[in-house]
PALOVO-804720 format. One record per residue (C-alpha): x, y negated, z; residue in three letters. Coordinates in steps of 0.05 Angstrom, whole numbers, padded with zeros to 5 digits, always signed. Example, Ala and Ser with C-alpha at 12.3 -4.5 7.8 and 13.67 -1.06 7.14 Angstrom:
% PALOVO-804720
+00246+00090+00156ALA+00273+00021+00143SER
END
This chain:
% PALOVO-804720
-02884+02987+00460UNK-02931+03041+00471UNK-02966+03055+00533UNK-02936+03097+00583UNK-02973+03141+00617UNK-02931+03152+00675UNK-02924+03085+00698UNK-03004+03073+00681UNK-03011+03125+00729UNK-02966+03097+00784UNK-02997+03034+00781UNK-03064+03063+00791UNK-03040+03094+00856UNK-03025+03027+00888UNK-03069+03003+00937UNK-03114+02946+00906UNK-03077+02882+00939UNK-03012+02905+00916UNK-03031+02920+00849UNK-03065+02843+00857UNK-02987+02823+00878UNK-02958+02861+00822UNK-03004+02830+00762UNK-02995+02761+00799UNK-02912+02776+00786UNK-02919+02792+00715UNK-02965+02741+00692UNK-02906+02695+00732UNK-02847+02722+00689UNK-02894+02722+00619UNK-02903+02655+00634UNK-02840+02634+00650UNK-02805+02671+00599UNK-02850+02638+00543UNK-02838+02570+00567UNK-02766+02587+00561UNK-02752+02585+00640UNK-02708+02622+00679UNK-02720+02682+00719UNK-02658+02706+00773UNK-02665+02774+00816UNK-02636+02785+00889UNK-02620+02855+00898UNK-02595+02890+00959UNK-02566+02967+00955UNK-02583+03029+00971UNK-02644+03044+00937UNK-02646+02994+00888UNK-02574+03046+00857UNK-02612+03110+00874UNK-02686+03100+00842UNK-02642+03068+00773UNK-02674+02988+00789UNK-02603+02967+00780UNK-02600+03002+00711UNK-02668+02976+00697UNK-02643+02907+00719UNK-02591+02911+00668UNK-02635+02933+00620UNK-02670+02865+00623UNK-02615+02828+00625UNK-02593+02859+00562UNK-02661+02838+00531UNK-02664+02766+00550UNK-02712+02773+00614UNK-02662+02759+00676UNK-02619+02702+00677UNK-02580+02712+00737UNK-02563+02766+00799UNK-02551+02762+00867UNK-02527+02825+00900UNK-02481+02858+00949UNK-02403+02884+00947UNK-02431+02948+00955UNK-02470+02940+00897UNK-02415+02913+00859UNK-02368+02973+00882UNK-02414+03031+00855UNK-02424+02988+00794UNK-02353+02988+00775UNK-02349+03062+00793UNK-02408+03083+00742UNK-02474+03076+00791UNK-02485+03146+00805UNK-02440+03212+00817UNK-02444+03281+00827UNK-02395+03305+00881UNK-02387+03361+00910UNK-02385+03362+00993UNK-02341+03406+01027UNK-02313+03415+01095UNK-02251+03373+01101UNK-02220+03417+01162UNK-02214+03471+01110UNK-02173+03433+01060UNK-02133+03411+01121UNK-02149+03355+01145UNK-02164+03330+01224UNK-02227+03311+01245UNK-02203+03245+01258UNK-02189+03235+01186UNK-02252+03253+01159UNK-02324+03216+01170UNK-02382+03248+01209UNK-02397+03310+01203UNK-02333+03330+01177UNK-02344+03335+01097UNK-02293+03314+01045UNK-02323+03295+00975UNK-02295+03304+00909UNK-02321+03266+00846UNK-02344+03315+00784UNK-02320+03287+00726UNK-02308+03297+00657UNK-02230+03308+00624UNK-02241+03249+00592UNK-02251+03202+00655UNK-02203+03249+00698UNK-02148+03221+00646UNK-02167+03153+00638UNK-02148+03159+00720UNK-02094+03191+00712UNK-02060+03131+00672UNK-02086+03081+00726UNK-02064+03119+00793UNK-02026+03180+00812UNK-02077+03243+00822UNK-02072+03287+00881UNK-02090+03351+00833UNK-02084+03405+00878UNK-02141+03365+00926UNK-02182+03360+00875UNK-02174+03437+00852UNK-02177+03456+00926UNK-02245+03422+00935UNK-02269+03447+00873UNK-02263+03527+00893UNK-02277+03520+00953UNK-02358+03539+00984UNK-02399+03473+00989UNK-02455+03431+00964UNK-02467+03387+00901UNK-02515+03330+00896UNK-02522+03261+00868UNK-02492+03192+00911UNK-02476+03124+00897UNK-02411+03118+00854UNK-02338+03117+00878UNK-02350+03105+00954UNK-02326+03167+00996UNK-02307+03219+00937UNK-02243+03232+00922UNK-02209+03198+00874UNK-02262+03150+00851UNK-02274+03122+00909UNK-02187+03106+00922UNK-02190+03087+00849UNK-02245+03038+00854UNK-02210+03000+00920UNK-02148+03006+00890UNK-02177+02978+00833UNK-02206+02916+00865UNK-02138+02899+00902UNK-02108+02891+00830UNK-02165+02850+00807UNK-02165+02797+00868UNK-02088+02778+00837UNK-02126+02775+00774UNK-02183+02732+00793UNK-02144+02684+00835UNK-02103+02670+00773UNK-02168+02655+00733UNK-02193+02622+00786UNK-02257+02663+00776UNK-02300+02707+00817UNK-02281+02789+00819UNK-02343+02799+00803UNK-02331+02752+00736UNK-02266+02793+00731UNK-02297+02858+00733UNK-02358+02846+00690UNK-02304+02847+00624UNK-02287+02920+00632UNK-02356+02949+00666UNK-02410+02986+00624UNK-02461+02943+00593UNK-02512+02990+00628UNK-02494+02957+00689UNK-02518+02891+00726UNK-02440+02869+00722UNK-02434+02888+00653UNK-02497+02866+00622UNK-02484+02799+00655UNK-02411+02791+00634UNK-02430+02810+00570UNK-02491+02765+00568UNK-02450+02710+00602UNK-02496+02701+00661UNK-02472+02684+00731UNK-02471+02752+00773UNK-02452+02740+00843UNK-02443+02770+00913UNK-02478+02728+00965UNK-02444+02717+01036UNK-02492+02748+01081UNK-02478+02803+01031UNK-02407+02805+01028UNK-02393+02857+01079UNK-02402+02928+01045UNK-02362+02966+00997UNK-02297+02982+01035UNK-02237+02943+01004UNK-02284+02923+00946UNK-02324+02868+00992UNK-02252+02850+01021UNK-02237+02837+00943UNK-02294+02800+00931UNK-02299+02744+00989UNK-02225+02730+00978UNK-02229+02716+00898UNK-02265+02651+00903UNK-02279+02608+00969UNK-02349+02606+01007UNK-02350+02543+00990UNK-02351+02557+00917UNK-02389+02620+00916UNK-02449+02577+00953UNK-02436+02526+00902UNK-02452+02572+00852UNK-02508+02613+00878UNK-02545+02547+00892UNK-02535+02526+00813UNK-02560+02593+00799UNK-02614+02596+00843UNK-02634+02525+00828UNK-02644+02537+00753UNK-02696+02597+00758UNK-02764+02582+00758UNK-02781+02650+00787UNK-02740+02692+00837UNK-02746+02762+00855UNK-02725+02796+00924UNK-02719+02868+00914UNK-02705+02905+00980UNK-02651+02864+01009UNK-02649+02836+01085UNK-02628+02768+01101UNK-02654+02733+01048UNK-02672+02666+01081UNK-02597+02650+01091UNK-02596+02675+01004UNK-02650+02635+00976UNK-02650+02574+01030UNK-02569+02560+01041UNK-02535+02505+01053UNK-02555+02472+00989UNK-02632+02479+00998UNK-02673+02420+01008UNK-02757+02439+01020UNK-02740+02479+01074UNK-02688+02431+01098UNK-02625+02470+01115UNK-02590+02432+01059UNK-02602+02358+01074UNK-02538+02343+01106UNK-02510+02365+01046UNK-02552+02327+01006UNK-02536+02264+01043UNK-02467+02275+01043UNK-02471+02271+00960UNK-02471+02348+00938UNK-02500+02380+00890UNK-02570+02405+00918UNK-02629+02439+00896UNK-02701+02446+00923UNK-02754+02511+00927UNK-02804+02472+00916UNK-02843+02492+00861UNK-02808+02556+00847UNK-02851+02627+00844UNK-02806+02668+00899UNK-02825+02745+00892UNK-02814+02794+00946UNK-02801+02873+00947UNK-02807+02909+01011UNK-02837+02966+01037UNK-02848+02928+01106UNK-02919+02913+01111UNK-02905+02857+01170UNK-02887+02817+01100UNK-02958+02813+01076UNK-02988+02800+01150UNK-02943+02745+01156UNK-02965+02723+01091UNK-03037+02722+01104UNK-03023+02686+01166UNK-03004+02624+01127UNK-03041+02623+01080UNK-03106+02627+01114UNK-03091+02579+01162UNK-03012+02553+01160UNK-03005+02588+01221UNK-02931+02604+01208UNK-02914+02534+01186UNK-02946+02503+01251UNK-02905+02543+01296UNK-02838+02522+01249UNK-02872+02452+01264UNK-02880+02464+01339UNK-02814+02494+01344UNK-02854+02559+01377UNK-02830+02636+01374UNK-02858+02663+01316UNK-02852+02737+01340UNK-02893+02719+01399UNK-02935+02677+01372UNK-02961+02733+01320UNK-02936+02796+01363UNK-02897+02826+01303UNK-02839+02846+01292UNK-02823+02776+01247UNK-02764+02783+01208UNK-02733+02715+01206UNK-02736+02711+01121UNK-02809+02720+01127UNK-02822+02651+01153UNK-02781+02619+01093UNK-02817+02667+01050UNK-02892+02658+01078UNK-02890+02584+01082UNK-02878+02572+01007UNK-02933+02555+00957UNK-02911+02600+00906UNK-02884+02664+00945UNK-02913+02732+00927UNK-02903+02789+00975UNK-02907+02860+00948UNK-02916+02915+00991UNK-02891+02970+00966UNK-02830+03027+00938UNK-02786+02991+00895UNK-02773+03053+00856UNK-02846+03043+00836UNK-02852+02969+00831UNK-02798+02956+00782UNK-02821+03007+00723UNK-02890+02985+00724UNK-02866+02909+00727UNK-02816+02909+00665UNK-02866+02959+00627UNK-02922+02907+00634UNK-02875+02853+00627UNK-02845+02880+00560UNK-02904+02898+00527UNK-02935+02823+00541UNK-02862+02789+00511UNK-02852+02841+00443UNK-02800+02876+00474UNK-02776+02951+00466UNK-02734+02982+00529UNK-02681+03025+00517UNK-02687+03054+00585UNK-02741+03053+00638UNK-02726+03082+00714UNK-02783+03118+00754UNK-02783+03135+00829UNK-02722+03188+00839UNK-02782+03235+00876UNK-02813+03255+00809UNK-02783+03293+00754UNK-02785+03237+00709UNK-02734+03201+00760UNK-02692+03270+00770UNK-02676+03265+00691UNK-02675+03183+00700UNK-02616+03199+00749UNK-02583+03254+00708UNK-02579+03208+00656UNK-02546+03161+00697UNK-02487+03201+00720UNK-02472+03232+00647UNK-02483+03169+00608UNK-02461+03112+00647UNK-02392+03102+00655UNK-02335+03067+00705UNK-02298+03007+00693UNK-02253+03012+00635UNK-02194+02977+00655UNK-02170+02973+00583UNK-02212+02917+00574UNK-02202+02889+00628UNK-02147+02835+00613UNK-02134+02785+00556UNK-02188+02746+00522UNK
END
């Protein structure tokens, strides 16, 4: 692959110690990968959709990199609607409807989509036509937003879409996730990993988000199986990444996790279990309290002593100490890296393909430069919703 000098240029902007953080990550995953280990990703929302590191994360999926996801319903419910949209915002009073009806500040949305798509809905639900022609002529604003969600009618279409999905699941006895992944665009995390047949999953702390879709998605399969399955996953990868997501003690400890100990009832009682120990665990995050905390260990175990004294961490090191930072810290192999995902991710699969032979067929960049304007273009034109004619069957 040759060099790009976009993402040269980004990583020359970060500050030295991150860029030390980011080159420690790669050399991680080059390893790893040529050993023939594992490598899963934990990704929250939000930005991870709008600056294309889910697309990007599919992306290495498709080539062999990532063996496994973690995400959120939300996640799962703009990946089934296409990732990204262009809607167009208008003032819901004016098409008639209360204010009670409508969210903050009164706007209505309505999805811009191609005939094509606009038919392929029209076969799965009835179309309120005159809304949609209503919103389009009348005097509002366009701009780019996480797929399906609050537009009209992908966002219906997309919980209406889940509801049918949780019958089908339940009869599999599979995830909705699983169930999903057979229909969704191979650009996508859920696609690439169906199609790659990789376990794609929804953790619990994550499982509130997405309207109906997270409703969907905790009742396919029982906690108790969806832990199951994330601690298999989780206990397989040699390396794990965090990329902007909150909570993540309760992800990558749970009630399967031995070194840190929240699992050993578990263990005792005769369950399957698996252990941190020994793993690389990579962190994303623009909070810079991650880092402190960090150093605070591993100059001088400080965080582990107060875990060991029972003692307030917060107080103890007057920040603001995120409870996941502790679990993170206090492992051998962790890696925090401060910094913009949007940035992080590009620079980390260029590197990382170049070192393993690989050729990307698409790279994100931060959505504040133009390359990332087009990146997201690209996104809403080219990547497409669920289609639900492949949904069902073998």
């Amino acid at each position: 692959m040759a060099k790009n000098k976009v993402i040269d240029d980004l990583y020359d902007q970060l500050p030295q110690d991150t860029q030390e953080m980011v080159d420690r990550t790669i050399s991680s995953i080059v390893q790893t990968k040529n050993k023939g280990g594992k490598v899963v990703v934990v990704t929250g929302s939000g930005p991870n959709l709008h600056e294309g590191v889910t697309t990007l994360i599919a992306e290495l999926i498709n080539k062999g990199v990532i063996d496994g996801i973690t995400t959120s319903s939300a996640v799962v419910a703009h990946e089934m609607a296409g990732v990204l949209d262009k809607v167009k915002r208008v003032d819901g009073k004016k098409l008639g409807f209360t204010s009670d009806r409508l969210p903050r500040g009164d706007i209505f949305e309505v999805t811009l989509m191609s005939d094509d798509l606009l038919e392929q809905l029209k076969k799965d639900m009835v179309l309120d036509m005159k809304l949609i022609e209503k919103t389009l002529a009348a005097d509002g604003n366009v701009i780019i937003k996480a797929a399906g969600n609050m537009a009209y009618p992908m966002g219906l279409w997309t919980e209406k879409l889940a509801k049918e999905l949780l019958f089908y699941s339940k009869h599999l006895g599979i995830s909705l996730e699983a169930a999903a992944g057979k229909g969704a665009d191979p650009r996508t995390m859920l696609g690439a990993a169906a199609k790659r047949n990789i376990p794609y999953l929804v953790t619990v702390p994550q499982l509130v988000g997405g309207g109906m879709v997270g409703i969907a998605v905790a009742d396919s399969i029982s906690i108790a199986a969806r832990t199951s399955q994330i601690a298999e996953m989780l206990g397989s990868a040699d390396v794990i990444i965090e990329s902007a997501v909150a909570l993540t003690q309760e992800i990558h400890d749970g009630p399967f996790e031995t070194y840190t100990g929240h699992g050993i009832w578990s263990e005792w009682d005769g369950y399957s279990v698996y252990r941190l120990e020994g793993k690389t665990l990579v962190r994303i995050d623009l909070d810079p309290n991650l880092k402190r905390a960090w150093d605070l260990d591993k100059r001088s175990s400080d965080v582990q002593r107060a875990i060991d004294e029972g003692a307030p961490k917060t107080k103890m090191f007057e920040i603001p100490f995120r409870m996941e930072m502790s679990g993170f810290a206090r492992l051998e192999n962790s890696i925090p890296v401060v910094g913009d995902i949007g940035v992080i991710w590009p620079i980390m699969a260029d590197r990382i393909a170049n070192e393993l032979g690989l050729t990307l067929d698409f790279i994100s960049f931060p959505q504040q430069t133009p390359e990332g304007q087009s990146m997201r273009e690209w996104i809403v034109n080219e990547i497409k919703p669920i289609d639900t004619t492949r949904l069902y069957g073998n």
